[in-house]
C-alpha positions in Angstrom: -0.1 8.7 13.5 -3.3 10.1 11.3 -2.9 11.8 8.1 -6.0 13.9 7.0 -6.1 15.7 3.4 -6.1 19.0 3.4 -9.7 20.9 3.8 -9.7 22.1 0.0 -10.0 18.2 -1.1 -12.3 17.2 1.8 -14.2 19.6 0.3 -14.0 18.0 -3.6 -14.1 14.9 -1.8 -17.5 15.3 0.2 -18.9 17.2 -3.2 -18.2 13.8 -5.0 -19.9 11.6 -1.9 -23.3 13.8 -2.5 -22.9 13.2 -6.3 -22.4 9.7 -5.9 -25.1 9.1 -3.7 -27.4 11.1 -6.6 -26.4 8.3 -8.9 -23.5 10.6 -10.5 -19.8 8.6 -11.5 -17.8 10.8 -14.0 -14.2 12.0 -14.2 -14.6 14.8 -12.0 -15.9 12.6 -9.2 -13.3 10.0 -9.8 -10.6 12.7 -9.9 -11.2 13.6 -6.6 -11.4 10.3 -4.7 -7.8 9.3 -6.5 -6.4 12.9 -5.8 -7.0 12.3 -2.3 -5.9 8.4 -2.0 -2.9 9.4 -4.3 -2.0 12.8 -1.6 -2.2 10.4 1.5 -0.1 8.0 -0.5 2.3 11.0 -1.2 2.5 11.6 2.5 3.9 8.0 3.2 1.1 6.3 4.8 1.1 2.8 5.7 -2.8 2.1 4.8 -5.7 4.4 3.6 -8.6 3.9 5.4 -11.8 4.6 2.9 -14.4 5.9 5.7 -17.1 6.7 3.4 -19.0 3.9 1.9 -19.1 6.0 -1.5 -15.4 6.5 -2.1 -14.6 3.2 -3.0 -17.0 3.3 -5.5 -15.7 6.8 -7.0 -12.7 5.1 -7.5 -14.1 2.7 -10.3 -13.5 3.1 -13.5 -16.1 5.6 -15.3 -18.1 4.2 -17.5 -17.1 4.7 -21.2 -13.8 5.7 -20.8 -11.4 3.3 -21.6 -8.0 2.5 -19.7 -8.8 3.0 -16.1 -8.4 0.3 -13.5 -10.5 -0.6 -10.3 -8.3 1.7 -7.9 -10.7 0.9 -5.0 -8.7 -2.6 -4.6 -5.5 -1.6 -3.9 -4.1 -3.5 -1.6 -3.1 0.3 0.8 -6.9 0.8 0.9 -9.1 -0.7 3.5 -12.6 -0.8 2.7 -14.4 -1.0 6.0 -18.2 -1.6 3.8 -16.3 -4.7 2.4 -14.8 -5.9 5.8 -18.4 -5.7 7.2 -20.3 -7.7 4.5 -17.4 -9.9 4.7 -17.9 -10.7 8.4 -21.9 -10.9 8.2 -21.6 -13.5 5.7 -19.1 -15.1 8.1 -21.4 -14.8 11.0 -24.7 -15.7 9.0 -22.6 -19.2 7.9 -21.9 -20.1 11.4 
């Protein structure tokens, strides 16, 4: 079974992908990557796949503000950017 979030956080979402790819990371663009990680969690999904190469990184901690932990390496995300540089450094080895 999918889960999708609802269209009102797609929407946050998607406004925080544009803002990342400007060069923007602050609380507000955080906020909505974890709001929607932490809703699909809240539904009782088994993984979370992060299709957008930008929302792993809106899920780093902002810089400046203390306290906050790397939430883009949980171990219920899958980061498909990461599982592709992983295999091209496999493949460029052999």
């Amino acid at each position: 079974e999918c889960v999708v979030i609802p269209e009102e956080m797609q929407q946050r979402l998607d406004a925080g992908i544009h803002a990342t790819d400007e060069g923007r990371h602050d609380a507000e663009i955080r906020g909505a990557a974890l709001d929607a990680v932490n809703w699909l969690r809240a539904q009782g999904t088994d993984g979370i796949i992060l299709g957008c190469t930008e929302v792993p990184l809106m899920l780093a901690p902002v810089p400046g503000e203390a306290g906050q932990a790397d939430e883009g390496d949980a171990p219920d995300l899958i980061n498909p950017a990461q599982l592709l540089a992983e295999a091209a450094v496999r493949y460029a080895m052999d």
